[in-house]
C-alpha positions in Angstrom: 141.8 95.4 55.3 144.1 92.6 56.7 144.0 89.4 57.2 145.7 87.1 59.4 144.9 83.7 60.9 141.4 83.7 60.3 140.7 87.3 61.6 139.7 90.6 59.4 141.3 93.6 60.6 139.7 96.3 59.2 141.8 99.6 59.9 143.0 103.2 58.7 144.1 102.1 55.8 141.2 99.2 54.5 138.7 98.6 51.9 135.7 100.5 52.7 133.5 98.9 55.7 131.4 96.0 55.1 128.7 98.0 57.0 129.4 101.4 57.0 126.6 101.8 60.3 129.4 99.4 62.5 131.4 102.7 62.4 131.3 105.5 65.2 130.5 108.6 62.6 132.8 111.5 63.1 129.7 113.8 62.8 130.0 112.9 66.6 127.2 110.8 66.8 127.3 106.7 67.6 126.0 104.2 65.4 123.2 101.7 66.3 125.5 99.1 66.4 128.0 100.2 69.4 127.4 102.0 72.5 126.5 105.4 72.8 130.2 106.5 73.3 132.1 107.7 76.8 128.8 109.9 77.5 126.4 106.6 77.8 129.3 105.0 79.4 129.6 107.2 82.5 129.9 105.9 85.6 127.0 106.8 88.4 127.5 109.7 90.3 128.0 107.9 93.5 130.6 105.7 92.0 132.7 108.9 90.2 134.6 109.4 93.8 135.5 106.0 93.9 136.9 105.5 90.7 138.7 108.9 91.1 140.6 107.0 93.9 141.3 104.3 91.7 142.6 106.6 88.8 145.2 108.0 91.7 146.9 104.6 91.2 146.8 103.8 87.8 146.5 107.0 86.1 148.7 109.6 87.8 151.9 107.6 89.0 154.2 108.4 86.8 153.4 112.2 86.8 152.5 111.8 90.1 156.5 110.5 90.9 157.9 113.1 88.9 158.9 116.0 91.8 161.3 112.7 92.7 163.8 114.1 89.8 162.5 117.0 88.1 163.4 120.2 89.9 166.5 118.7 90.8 167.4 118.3 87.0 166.2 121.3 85.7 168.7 123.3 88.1 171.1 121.0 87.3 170.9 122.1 83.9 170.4 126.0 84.6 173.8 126.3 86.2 175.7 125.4 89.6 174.7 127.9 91.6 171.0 129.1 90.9 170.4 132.8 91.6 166.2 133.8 92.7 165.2 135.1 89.1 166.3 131.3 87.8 165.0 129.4 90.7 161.4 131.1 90.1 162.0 131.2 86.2 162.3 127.3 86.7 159.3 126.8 89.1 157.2 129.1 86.4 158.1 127.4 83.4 157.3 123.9 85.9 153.7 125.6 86.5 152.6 126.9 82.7 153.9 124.1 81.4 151.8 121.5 84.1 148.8 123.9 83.2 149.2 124.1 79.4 150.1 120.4 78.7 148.0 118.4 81.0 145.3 120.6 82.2 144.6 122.3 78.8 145.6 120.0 75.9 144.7 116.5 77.5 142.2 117.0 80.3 140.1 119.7 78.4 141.3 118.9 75.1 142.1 115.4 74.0 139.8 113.6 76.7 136.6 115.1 75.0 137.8 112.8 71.7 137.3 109.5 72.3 136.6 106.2 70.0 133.5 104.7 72.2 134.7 106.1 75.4 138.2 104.8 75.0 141.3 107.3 74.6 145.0 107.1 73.8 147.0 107.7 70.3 145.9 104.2 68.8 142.1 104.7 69.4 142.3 108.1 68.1 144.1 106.9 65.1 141.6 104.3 64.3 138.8 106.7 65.2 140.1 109.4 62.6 141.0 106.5 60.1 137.0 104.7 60.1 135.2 107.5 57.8 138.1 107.8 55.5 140.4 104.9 53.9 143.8 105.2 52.8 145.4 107.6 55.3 148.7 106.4 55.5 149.9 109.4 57.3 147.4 109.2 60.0 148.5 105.4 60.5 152.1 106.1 60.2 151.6 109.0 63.1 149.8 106.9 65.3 152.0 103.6 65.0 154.7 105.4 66.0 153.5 107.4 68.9 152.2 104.0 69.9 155.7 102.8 69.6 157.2 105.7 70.9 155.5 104.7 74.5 157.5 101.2 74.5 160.2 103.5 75.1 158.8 105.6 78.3 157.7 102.4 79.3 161.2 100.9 79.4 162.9 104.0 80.9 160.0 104.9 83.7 160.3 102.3 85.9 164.5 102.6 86.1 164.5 106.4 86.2 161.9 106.3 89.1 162.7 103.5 91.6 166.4 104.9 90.7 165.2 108.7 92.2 163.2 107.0 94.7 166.4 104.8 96.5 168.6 107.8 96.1 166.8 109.3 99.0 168.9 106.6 100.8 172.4 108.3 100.1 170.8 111.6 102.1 170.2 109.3 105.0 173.5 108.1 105.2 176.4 108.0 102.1 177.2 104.5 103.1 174.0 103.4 101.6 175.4 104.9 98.0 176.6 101.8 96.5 173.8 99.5 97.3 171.0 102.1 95.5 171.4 100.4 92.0 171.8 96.7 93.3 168.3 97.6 95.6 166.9 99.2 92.0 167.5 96.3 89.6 166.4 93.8 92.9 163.2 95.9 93.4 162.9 95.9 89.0 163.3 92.3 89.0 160.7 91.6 91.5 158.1 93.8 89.9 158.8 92.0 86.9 158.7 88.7 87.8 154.9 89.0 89.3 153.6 90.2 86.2 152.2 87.3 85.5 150.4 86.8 88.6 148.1 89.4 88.2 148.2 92.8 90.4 144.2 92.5 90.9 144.6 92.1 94.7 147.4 94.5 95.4 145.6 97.5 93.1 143.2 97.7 95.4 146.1 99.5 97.8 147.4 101.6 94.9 144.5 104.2 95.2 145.0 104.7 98.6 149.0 104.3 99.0 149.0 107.3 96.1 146.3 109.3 97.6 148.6 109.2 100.9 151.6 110.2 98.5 149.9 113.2 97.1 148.8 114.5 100.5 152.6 114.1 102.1 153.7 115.6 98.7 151.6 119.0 99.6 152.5 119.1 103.2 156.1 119.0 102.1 155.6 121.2 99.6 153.5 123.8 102.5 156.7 123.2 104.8 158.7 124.3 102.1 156.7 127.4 101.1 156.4 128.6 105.0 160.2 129.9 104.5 159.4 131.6 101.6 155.8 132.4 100.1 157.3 134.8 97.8 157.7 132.0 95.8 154.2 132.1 94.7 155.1 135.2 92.2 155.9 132.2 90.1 152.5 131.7 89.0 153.2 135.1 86.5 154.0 133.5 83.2 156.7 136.1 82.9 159.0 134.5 85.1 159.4 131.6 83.1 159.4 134.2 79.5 161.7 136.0 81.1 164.4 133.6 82.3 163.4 131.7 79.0 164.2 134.3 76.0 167.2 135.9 78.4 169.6 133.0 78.8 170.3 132.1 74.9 170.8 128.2 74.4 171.1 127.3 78.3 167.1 128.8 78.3 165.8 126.4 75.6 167.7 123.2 76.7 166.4 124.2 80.1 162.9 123.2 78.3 164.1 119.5 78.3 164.3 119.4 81.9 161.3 121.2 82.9 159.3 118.5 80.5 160.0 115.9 83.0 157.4 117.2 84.8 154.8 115.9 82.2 155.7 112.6 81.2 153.1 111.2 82.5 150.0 112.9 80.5 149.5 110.8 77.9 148.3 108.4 80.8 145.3 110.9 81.5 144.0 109.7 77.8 145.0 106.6 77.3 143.6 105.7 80.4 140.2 107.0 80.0 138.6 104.1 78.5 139.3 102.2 82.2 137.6 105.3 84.5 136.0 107.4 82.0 137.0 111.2 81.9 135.2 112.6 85.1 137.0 110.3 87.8 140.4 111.5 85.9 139.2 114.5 86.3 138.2 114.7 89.5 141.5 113.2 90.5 143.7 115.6 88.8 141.9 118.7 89.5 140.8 117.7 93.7 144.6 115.9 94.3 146.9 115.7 92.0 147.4 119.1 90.5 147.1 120.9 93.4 150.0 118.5 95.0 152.3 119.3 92.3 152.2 122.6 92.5 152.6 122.6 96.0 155.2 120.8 96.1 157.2 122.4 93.0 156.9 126.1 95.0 158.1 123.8 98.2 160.9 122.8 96.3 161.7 126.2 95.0 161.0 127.8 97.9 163.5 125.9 99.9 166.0 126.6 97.6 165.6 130.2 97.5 166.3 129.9 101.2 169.8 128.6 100.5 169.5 125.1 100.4 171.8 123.0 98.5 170.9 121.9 95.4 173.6 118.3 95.1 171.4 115.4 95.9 167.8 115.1 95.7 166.0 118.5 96.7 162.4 116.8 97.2 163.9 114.8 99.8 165.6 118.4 101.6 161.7 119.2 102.3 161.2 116.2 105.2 162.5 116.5 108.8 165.4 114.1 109.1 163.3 111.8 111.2 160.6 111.2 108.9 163.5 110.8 106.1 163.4 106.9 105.9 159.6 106.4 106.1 159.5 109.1 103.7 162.1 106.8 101.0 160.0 103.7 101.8 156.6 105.3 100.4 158.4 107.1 97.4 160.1 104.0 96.7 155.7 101.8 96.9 155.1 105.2 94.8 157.4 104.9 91.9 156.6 100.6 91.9 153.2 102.0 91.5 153.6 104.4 89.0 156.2 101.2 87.3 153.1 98.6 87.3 151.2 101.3 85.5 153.5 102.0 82.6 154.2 98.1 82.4 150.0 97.5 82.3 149.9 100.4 80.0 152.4 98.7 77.2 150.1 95.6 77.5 147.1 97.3 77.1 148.7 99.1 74.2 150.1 95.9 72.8 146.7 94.1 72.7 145.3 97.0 70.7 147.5 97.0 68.3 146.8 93.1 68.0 143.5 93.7 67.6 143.9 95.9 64.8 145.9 94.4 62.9 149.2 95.9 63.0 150.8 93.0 65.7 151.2 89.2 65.0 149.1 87.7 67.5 150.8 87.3 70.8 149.8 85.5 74.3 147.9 87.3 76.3 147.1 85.9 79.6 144.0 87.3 81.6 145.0 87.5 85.5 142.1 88.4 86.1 138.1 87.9 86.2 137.7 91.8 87.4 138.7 93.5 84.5 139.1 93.2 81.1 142.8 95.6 82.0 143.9 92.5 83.9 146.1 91.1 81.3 149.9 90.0 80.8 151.8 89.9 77.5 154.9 87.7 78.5 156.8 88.9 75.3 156.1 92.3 76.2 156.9 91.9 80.0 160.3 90.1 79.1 161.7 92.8 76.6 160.7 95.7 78.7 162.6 93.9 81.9 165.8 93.5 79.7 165.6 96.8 78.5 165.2 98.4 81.6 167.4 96.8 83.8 170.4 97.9 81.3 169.3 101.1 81.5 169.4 101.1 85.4 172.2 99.2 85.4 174.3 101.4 82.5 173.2 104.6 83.4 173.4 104.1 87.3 171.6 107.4 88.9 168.4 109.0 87.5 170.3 112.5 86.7 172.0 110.5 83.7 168.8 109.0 82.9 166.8 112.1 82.9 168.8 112.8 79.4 167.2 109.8 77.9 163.9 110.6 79.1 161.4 112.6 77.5 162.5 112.4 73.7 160.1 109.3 73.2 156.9 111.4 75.0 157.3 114.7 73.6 157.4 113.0 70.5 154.6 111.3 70.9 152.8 114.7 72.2 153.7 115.8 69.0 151.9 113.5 67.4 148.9 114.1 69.7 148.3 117.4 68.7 148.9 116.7 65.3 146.1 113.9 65.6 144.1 116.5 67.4 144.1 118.9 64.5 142.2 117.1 62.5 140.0 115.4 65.2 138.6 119.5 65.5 137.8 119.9 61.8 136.5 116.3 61.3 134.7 115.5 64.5 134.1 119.0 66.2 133.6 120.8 62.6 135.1 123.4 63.6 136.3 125.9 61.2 139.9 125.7 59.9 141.6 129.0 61.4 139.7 127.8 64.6 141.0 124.5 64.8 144.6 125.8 63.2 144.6 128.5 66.0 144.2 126.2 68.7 146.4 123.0 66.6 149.4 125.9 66.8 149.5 126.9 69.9 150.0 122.9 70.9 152.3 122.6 68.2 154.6 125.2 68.7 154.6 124.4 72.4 155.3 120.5 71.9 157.7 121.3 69.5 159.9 123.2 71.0 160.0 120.5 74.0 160.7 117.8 71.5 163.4 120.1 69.6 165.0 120.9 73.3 165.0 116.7 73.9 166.2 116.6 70.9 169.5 117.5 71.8 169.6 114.8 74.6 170.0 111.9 71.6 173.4 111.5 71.9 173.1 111.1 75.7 170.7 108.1 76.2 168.3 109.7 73.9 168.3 107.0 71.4 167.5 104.8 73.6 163.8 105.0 73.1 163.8 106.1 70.0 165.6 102.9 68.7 163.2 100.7 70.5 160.2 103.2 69.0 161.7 102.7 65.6 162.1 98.8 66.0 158.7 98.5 67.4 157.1 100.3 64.2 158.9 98.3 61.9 157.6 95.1 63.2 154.3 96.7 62.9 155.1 97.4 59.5 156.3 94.4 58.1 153.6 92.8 59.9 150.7 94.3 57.7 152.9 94.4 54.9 152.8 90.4 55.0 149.3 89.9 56.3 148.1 91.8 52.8 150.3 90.1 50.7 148.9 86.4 52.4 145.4 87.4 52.2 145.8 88.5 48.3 147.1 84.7 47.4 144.4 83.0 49.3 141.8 85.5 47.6 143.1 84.2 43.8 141.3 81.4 43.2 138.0 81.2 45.0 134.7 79.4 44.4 131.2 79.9 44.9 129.6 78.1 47.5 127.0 76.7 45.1 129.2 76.3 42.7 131.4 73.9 45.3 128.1 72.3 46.9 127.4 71.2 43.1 131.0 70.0 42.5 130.8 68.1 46.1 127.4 66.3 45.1 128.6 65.4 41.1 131.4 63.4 42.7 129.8 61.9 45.6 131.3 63.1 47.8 130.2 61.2 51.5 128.8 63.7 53.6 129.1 62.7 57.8 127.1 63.6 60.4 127.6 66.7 62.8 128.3 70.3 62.3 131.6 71.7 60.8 132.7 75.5 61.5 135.2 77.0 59.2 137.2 79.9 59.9 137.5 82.0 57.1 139.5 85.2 56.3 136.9 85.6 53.1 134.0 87.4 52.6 132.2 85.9 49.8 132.8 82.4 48.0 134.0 78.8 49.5 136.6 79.4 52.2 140.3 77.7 50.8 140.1 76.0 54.2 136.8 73.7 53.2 138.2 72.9 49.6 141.3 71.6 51.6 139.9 69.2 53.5 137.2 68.1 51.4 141.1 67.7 48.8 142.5 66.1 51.6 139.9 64.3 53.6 137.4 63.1 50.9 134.4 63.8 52.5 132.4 67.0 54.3 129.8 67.0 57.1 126.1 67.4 56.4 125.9 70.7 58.3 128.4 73.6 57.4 129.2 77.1 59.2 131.6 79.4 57.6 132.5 82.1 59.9 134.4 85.3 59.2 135.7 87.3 62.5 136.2 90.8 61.5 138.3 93.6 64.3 136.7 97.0 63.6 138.7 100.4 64.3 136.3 100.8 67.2 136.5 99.5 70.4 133.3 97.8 71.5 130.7 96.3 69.6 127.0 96.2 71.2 125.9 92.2 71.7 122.7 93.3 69.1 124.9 93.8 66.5 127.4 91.0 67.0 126.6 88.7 63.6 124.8 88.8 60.8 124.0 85.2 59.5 122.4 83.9 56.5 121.7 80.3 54.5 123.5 80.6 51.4 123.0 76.9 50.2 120.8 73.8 52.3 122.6 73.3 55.4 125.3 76.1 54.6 125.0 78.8 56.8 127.5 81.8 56.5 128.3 84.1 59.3 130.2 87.5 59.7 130.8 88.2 63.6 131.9 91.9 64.6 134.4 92.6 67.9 135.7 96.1 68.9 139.6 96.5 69.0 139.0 96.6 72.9 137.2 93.0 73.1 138.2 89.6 73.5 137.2 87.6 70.0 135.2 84.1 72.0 133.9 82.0 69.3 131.9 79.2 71.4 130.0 81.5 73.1 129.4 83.6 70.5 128.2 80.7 68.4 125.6 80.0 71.1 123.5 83.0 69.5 123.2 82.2 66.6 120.0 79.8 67.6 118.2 83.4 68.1 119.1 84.2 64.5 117.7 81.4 62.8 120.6 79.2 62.2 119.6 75.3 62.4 122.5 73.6 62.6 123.3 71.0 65.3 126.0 73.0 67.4 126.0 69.9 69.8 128.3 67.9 68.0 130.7 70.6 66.4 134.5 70.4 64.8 136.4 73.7 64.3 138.3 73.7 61.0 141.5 76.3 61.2 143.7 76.8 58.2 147.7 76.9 59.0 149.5 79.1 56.2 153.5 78.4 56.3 154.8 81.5 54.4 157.6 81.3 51.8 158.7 83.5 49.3 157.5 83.7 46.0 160.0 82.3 43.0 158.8 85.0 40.5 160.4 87.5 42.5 157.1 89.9 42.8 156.7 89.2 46.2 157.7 91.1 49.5 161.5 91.5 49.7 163.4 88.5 51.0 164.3 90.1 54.7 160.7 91.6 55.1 159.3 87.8 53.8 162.0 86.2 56.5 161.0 88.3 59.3 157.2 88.0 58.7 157.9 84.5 58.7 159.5 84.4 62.3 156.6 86.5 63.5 153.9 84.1 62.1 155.6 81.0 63.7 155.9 82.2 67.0 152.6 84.2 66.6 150.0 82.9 69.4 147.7 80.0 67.8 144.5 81.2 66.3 142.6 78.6 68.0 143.7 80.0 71.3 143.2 83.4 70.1 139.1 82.6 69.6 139.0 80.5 72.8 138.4 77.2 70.8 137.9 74.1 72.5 141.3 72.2 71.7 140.0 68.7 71.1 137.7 69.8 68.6 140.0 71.7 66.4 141.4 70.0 63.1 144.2 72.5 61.7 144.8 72.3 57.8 148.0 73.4 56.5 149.5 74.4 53.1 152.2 76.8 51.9 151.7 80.2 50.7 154.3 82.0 48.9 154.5 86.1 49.2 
């Protein structure tokens, strides 16, 4: 476990549970004290079209932008002048890999594991970490696919918008030099209204994508009119054969055609928002049939002899629609932007939540949904890091070689993950699940090894901002441990204390004092201090312990278990999922139902605030990693505003504690 500010994180690498029934069981089956899992969460039949709608513009945005830049780069990288057995080697490798990746591994695959209904690398992380401790590889796997995404989420929204306004230089050439002044203006915008909340303009991302998918495929039918041959693509021996006959050019070919996938890990991460039918229904009623349409359309026009400088999606619309056409791929790729951006806060307050992030501000924008949220730190860094790559890299063919590294990476890991979620949660027999694990493998790593060779290109982009991202995570548990072993070295009993407070007289005051503890048995430090500091203690005492579990929801029955350990000393441990929002008022208000008697009318919250230093004995944390926990912890968000506690009943107690 680790502690932090009053919260216990209990993780993939704790002390065993406190109550080993809080845990969803990897037998499959949920525990009495969360929901049911994604099955019991299902949304009603008559509410499963709707939500698909939804899904179109949160889900599939960045996937669903993709045909924007990825045919166009992957004959690019082929060679100048495309002959037919590499434009339908392309389009095949574009299909099976489509098929294989999203269709197979995630939708059929990955979104039947989920932690309570909720997917993504972090929750399956903490869903394969809750039966067994100390599984430092299954943490150090997850982390850093989670980190990896920081990366995509940075290079998305520039590589997109980018492809999008390049449309304008097909329209007219005189338009070329204002394409990356209208990206990093459009960026900058998008940005900036983070903080407002996209609750109201959402509602128009369903339908403004649904519209987008439906031009895409009548494009993509225009296209294939010319040629329908093109459709012999579907044979996987297209793709083989152009593949294993072109030596080197074939396999870095592969880190073009991945483009066309970027956007998969969104059908899991995303499933705890929708649920997996509505992602379903979305990607097998609109979305996948739209890409393949318009791939072949693509193809299919160039097999007829169009020119393949510039943008070939934008080749498919008659010149008169061209401009319209611009205006709703550039809403399309600010759509699939917001997405990313709401998927790195999402991500961010996960990894809060479990432990492995100081506590940062997270503002709700939102009463609708728990989703609506902005992380300013979050929003800032990705804005900075993504306008210098628009503004550095300057057209989406140069940023294509940065992009991908950081997802099929994180694919990688995916699979990996997946492995063991098929001998530990499906029990399924080790060549089974080693058959299937494989055949992801192999295929993930050779996209990752053909990205791979993009590193020098742009390609560490990500992978720099991956690699600081996991560090802070690091160094972040690394110091919570080593604070919550000092301030676990000298503890009291309660009794013990209670005796202590009435041999010296202690005056005791009226009204109810809550104390925020970190410790599960004994006096908290935070009550010795002020009783040290502050002579006297009020007649009614709560000790409270918030513990994060490595699941994401926590049913309302199960929130705290409460007992009286002394007169007038009640002692309370409260339970959240990594997925809720800790609100210690309210929660407080139930504990009338358990049998607690105190007077929660007239209530002071008692906070401890630990200044970190470094130890003198030298058998603390390094001096960097102790100096950079330190920074973190001082700009970390306030713990009082982190349980929702009323401001002008808060007394914060501070001391030093040296690591």
């Amino acid at each position: 476990m680790s502690y932090f500010g009053g919260i216990v994180y209990t993780n993939t690498m704790s002390d065993p549970l406190t109550v080993a029934s809080e845990a969803h069981e990897l037998d499959g089956t949920a525990s009495a004290a969360e929901p049911a899992g994604a099955t019991a969460r299902q949304p009603p039949r008559g509410k499963v079209t709707l939500l698909a709608l939804s899904a179109l513009g949160i889900v599939f945005g960045d996937i669903g932008t993709s045909p924007l830049y990825t045919f166009k780069t992957i004959l690019g990288t082929a060679e100048k002048s495309p002959n037919a057995a590499t434009v339908l080697g392309a389009l095949s490798l574009v299909l099976w890999t489509l098929f294989i990746i999203t269709t197979v591994k995630y939708v059929l695959f990955a979104m039947r594991v989920d932690n309570d209904g909720e997917g993504g690398i972090l929750a399956l992380m903490a869903l394969l970490g809750v039966k067994k401790q100390h599984r430092p590889t299954i943490v150090a796997v997850g982390l850093f696919g989670a980190a990896l995404i920081y990366g995509d989420g940075a290079i998305t929204p520039a590589i997109s918008v980018l492809s999008a306004l390049e449309g304008l230089e097909m329209a007219t050439p005189l338009m070329q030099p204002y394409v990356v002044p209208g990206a990093v203006a459009i960026l900058l915008a998008l940005f900036a209204i983070q903080s407002r909340g996209t609750a109201e303009i959402g509602r128009f991302f369903g339908p403004v994508m649904l519209a987008w998918f439906v031009i895409m495929a009548l494009l993509g039918l225009r296209g294939i009119v010319g040629h329908p041959s093109v459709f012999a693509a579907l044979s996987p021996t297209y793709g083989l054969s152009y593949l294993f006959s072109n030596g080197l050019t074939g396999f870095l070919v592969l880190g073009a055609v991945f483009l066309c996938v970027t956007g998969a890990e969104a059908l899991y991460a995303d499933m705890g928002h929708f649920g997996a039918k509505p992602i379903k229904l979305a990607w097998f009623a609109v979305v996948f049939p739209s890409l393949i349409l318009n791939y072949a359309g693509q193809a299919a026009l160039v097999l007829e002899g169009a020119p393949t400088d510039g943008n070939i999606f934008y080749r498919l619309c008659p010149d008169a629609l061209l401009l319209p056409l611009i205006v709703l791929a550039t809403i399309a790729t600010i759509i699939a932007s917001q997405s990313i951006i709401t998927g790195a806060f999402s991500m961010t307050r996960q990894a809060i939540q479990l432990g492995w992030l100081p506590r940062l501000q997270i503002k709700q924008t939102s009463s609708e949904g728990y989703g609506q949220i902005y992380v300013g730190a979050v929003n800032w860094v990705l804005m900075a890091v993504t306008l210098g790559l628009t503004v550095g890299f300057g057209k989406s063919d140069n940023l294509a070689s940065a992009y991908g590294i950081a997802v099929s990476l994180t694919m990688l890991m995916t699979s990996a993950l997946l492995f063991i979620a098929m001998r530990e949660i499906w029990q399924w027999s080790l060549p089974a699940a080693g058959a299937v694990a494989a055949f992801f493998l192999v295929i993930d790593g050779a996209f990752f090894l053909a990205n791979l060779t993009k590193v020098a290109e742009g390609g560490y982009v990500p992978l720099v901002l991956a690699i600081t991202v996991y560090g802070l995570m690091w160094i972040w548990h690394r110091g919570a441990a080593a604070v919550s072993m000092r301030m676990h070295e000298a503890l009291m009993p309660i009794p013990d204390f209670m005796a202590k407070i009435a041999a010296k007289n202690v005056p005791r005051v009226p009204g109810t004092a809550v104390f925020l503890t970190r410790t599960a048995r004994d006096t908290p430090p935070v009550m010795v201090w002020h009783v040290k500091h502050n002579r006297a203690l009020h007649e009614h005492l709560f000790v409270l312990r918030v513990e994060i579990l490595s699941v994401p929801w926590i049913s309302s029955g199960s929130r705290m278990m409460l007992e009286e350990v002394a007169p007038n000393v009640w002692r309370a441990e409260a339970r959240f999922g990594f997925m809720e929002r800790p609100h210690i008022p309210e929660l407080l208000t139930t504990s009338k139902s358990l049998g607690c008697t105190v007077d929660l009318a007239d209530v002071t919250y008692y906070v401890g605030h630990e200044t970190v230093i470094r130890r003198e004995d030298g058998t603390g944390l390094p001096g960097w990693q102790e100096r950079l926990f330190a920074l973190m912890e001082r700009n970390a968000q306030h713990v009082s505003d982190f349980f929702s506690l009323p401001i002008d009943q808060v007394v914060e107690i501070g001391r030093q504690v040296a690591i």
